[in-house]
N, C-alpha and C positions, 0 to 999 in steps of 0.2 A: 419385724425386719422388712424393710422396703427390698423391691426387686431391683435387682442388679443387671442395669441395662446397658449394652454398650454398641458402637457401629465400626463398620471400616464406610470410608467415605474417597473411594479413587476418582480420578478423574480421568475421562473416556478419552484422553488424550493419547492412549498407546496400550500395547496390551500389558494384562496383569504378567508382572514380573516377580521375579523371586521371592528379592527382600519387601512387596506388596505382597505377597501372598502367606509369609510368613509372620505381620506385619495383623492381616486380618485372622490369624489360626490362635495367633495368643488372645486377638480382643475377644473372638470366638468360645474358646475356650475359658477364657477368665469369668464369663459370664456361663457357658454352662455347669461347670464344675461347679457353681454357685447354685444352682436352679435356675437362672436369668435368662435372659433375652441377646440377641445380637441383631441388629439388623443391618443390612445394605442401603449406600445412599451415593447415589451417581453424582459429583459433581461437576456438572454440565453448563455451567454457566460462561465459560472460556468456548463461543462463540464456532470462535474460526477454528479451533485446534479440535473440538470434540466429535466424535465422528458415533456414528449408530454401530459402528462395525467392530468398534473399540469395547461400548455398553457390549452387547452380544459375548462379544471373547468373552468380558470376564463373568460375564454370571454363567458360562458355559463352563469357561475354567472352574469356577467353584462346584459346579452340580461335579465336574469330573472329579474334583476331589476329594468328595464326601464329605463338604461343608454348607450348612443348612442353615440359611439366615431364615430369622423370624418375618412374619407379616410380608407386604408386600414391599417391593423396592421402590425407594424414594429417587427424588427427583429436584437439582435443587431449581431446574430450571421452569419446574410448576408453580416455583412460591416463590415469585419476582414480589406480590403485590405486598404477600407476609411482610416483607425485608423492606419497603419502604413505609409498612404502617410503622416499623419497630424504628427505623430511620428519623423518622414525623417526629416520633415521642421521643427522642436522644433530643429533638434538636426542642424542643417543646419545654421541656423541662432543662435546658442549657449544661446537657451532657454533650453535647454537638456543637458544632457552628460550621459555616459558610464562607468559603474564601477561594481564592484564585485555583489554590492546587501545585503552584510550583516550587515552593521551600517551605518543610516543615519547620524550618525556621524562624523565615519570614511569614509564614502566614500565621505564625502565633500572634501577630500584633490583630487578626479577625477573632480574637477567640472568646471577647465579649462587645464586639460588635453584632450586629441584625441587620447582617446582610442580604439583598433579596438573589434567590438563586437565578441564573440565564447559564447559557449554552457552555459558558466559559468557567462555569462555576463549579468546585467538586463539595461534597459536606467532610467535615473530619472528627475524627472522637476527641473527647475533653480528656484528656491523661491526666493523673493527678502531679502534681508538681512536687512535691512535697512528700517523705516517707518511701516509704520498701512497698515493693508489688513478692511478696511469699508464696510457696505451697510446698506440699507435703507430697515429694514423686513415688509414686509407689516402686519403682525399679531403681530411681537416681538420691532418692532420701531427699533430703531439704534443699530447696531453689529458690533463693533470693536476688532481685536486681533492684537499685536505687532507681527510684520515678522519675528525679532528672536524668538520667539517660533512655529513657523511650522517648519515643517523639508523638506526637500526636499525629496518629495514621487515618488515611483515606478511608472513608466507609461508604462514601457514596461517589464515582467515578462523575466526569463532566458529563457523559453518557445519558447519564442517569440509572447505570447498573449498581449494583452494590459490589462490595468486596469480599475478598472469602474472608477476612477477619471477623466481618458483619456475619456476614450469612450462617458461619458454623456453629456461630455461637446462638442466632434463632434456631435451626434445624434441631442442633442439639438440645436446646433447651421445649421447642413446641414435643420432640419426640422422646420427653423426661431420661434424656440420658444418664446415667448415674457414674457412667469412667468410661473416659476417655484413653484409649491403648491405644496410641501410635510411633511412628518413628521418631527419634532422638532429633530430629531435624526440624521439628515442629515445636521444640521448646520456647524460643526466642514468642512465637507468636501466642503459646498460652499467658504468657501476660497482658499481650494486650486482652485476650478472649476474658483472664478473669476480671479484669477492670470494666469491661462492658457487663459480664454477667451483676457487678455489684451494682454498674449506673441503673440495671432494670430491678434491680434489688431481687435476684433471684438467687439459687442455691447453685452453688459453684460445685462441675462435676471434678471428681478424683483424677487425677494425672498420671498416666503411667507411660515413661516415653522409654522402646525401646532401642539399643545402641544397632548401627547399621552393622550391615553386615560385608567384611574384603574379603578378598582373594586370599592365598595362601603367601602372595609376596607382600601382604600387609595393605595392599593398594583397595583404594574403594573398589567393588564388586562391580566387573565390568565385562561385556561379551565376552571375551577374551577367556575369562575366569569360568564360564558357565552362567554366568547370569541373561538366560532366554526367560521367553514367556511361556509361563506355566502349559500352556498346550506342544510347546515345542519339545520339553520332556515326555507327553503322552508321545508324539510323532517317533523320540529318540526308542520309547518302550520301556519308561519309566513306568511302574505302577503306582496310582495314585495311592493307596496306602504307605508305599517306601516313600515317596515325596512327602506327605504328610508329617510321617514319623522325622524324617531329616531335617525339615523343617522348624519342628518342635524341639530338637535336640541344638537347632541351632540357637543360641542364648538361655535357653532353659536347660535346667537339672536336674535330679533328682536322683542323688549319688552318682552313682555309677551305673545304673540300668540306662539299656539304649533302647528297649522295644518297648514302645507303646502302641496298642492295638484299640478301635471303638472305644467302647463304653470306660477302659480300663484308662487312654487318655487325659478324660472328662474328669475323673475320679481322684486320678493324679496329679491333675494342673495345682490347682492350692496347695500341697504337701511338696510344690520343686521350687526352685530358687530361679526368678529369673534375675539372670546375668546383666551385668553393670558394664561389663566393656566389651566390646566388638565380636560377633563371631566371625570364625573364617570358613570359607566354604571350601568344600572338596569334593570333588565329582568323583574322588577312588570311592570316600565314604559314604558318598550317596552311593554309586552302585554297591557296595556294599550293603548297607540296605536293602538293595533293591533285589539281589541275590538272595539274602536272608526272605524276603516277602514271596518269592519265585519259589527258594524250596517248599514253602508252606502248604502251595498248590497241588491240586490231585493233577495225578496225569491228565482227566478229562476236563479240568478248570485249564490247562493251557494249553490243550488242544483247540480250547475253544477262544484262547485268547491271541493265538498266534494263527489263528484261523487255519490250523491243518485238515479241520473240517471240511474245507473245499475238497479236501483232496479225496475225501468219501474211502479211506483205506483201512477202516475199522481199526481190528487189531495190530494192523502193519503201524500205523499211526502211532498208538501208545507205544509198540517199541523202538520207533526211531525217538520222538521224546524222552523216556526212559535212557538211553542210550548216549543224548546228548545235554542232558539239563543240565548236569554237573560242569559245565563247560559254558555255562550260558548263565549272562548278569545282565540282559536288559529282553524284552521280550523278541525286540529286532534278531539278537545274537540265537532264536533258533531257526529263525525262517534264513541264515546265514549258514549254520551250521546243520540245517535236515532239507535245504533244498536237495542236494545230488539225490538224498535217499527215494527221491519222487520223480528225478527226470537223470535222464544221461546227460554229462556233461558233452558239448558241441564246441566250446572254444579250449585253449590249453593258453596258458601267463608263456608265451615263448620262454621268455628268460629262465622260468622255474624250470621248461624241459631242458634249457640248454644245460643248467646247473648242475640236475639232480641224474640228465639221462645220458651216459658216455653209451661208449663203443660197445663195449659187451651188456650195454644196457637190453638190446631187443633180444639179444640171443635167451638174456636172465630169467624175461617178463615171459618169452614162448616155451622156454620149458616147464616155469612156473604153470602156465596154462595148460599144458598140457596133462601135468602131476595134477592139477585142482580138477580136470573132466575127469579124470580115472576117481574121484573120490566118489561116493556111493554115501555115506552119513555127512551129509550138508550140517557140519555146527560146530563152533567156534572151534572147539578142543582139537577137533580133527582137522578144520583146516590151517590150524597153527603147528601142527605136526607136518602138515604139507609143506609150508614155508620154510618150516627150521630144516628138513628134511633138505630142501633145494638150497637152501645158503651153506647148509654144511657138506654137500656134495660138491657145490661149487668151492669152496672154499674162502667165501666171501664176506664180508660184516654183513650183517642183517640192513645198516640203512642203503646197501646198495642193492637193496631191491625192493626194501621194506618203502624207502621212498615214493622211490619209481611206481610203485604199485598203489600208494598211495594217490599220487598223481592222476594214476589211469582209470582208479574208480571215484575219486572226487572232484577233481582237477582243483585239488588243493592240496598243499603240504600239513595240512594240522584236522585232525578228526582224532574219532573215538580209536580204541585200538583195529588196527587194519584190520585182523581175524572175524571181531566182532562186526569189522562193516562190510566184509566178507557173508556171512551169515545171513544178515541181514536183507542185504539185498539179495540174496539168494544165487543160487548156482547157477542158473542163465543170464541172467542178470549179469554177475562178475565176469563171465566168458565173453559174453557180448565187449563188454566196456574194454575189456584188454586185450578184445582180436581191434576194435576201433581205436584205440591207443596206438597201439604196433602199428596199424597204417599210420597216423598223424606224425608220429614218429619218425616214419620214413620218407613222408611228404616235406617236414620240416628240413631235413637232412639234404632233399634233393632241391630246397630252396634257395640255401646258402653257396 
């Protein structure tokens, strides 16, 4: 059995996006589930648009997502010389000819003339005129087009560069590729690529073109939707295992299981079904994902991933994490929800005090404080007796203090349960924060 080879071949024109990154995980995977090869191949031959800083993202992207191309990265802009030897021989053997370049039309009347090339001149492929150009898609099933409708395309520019018609079909062919897995968008151009592989009389690679991927309003995938580049989800606190995983769920199957993890991925890819029509994306189901990948982690795997580390707070550390994970779907949403637990909060959202703090608001919070200094066993149970203790003497609903209170030790309305972030930060701590509340309180009050 021959090795099953396959590439992703981007072009350094912009960074690795989505549907690109999902794009190179199936050729990725199609090929190691097999035992095979996958390699990477820049293509850089678009001059003005390719940038060094494009290449970089994306092989950076891929280390970040625990995808492993074989050998070294290719280049298509090192084998200018490859592409016009394979050029010479098209036109050598009268698989090619030489003409002006401006109607595939009209320039059919050059196409058994011997014409000499100059400045003005581009070369073009012999299409055959006659007969069906077929294959066998391994995602779309059978693909036929009639020969009189292709035209006889450009392979060699007035430049004297070549095209990517030309070139993917050398690349591919010098780096024995065996399948081809790409976008649904690049169908149109595998006929011309298998008509040149047969004018070289070589072995035509397998086809597997997969469908793009919209938005949830059916629209092609566009910023709007979630469609950033693959580093702008690390930036969000995406985990590249959840990306990974959402990625492969999007157009692949395999029943109804949604996790796939390493090795068990690899193992799975040929036993799923990749999908014939469009996936849609959704950034609830990616964070869902991403939330599934998060509970997995040990408290010390995201201490150190949300860098609470800095904060050198040992055990205090694991139990603000502990405290808050259940509450958190991206790795951003803890350093969101355990910063107060590491600094006092210095500003207040006016509006949220105007909302949540009335009149008998300060009187609430200072007896409150004053019932929580008389408390002697600092922990949850007891200081939630303190609380209920003060709303039912007052005779009050619990969010008329429970709020406010919440406000004064986080300067936020949504955290873990008060008591427990009572606890937590501990009993000087909590007296502090809501004797400086009750001032800002009355600073605000004397502003208006």
């Amino acid at each position: 059995m021959s090795l099953v080879k396959t590439r992703f071949a981007p072009s350094p024109t912009g960074y690795l996006h989505i549907g690109g990154a999902r794009t190179a995980l199936f050729a990725w995977l199609y090929a190691k589930s097999q035992d095979g090869e996958c390699l990477l191949r820049i293509e850089d031959t678009d001059k003005e648009r390719s940038k060094d800083e494009y290449t970089k993202e994306i092989i950076e992207s891929f280390k970040w997502l625990g995808v492993e191309f074989d050998e070294k990265v290719s280049y298509q802009s090192k084998n200018t010389e490859r592409y016009k030897e394979i050029i010479n021989q098209l036109l050598d053997q009268g698989s090619a000819y030489i003409c002006k370049g401006e109607d595939p039309k009209t320039d059919k009347e050059c196409r058994d003339q011997k014409l000499v090339r100059d400045n003005n001149m581009v070369v073009r492929f012999k299409m055959p005129e006659e007969g069906n150009t077929a294959y066998k898609d391994i995602v779309k099933g059978h693909i036929e087009v009639a020969n009189e409708q292709l035209d006889d395309f450009i392979i060699e520019r007035s430049d004297g560069s070549a095209t990517y018609n030309l070139c993917v079909v050398v690349d591919d062919l010098d780096s024995s590729i065996s399948h081809v897995i790409r976008g649904d968008d690049h169908v149109n151009n595998t006929f011309k690529q298998i008509n040149v592989f047969k004018a070289l009389d070589k072995n035509i690679p397998t086809y597997g073109h997969v469908p793009m991927i919209l938005g949830e309003d059916g629209k092609r995938l566009s910023k709007r939707h979630g469609a950033l580049g693959v580093r702008e989800y690390a930036a969000m606190g995406i985990l590249p295992d959840a990306l990974k995983n959402y990625l492969l769920r999007l157009g692949w199957s395999m029943g109804d299981d949604e996790i796939f993890t390493g090795e068990n991925m690899k193992q799975s890819f040929q036993s799923g079904i990749l999908n014939k029509s469009p996936a849609t994306f959704s950034m609830d189901k990616l964070l869902w994902f991403n939330k599934y990948y998060l509970d997995q982690m040990s408290i010390d795997q995201l201490i150190e991933a949300v860098s609470l580390k800095d904060f050198d707070y040992g055990e205090y550390s694991k139990t603000v994490m502990k405290a808050v994970r259940d509450r958190c779907s991206t790795l951003n949403d803890f350093s969101l929800n355990a910063d107060y637990f590491f600094k006092d909060p210095e500003n207040y959202d006016q509006s949220l005090v105007f909302n949540h703090c009335k009149k008998d608001t300060s009187n609430h919070l200072s007896l409150l404080k004053e019932q929580l200094k008389e408390l002697k066993n600092w922990e949850q149970i007891h200081i939630k007796q303190v609380i209920d203790k003060v709303v039912s003497d007052l005779e009050i609903g619990f969010g008329k203090i429970g709020l406010p209170l919440r406000l004064a030790l986080t300067a936020k309305v949504n955290s873990p349960s008060i008591d427990l972030v009572c606890e937590i930060l501990g009993k000087e701590s909590t007296i502090r924060r809501l004797e400086n509340f009750l001032i800002k309180i009355q600073e605000l009050k004397t502003d208006q």
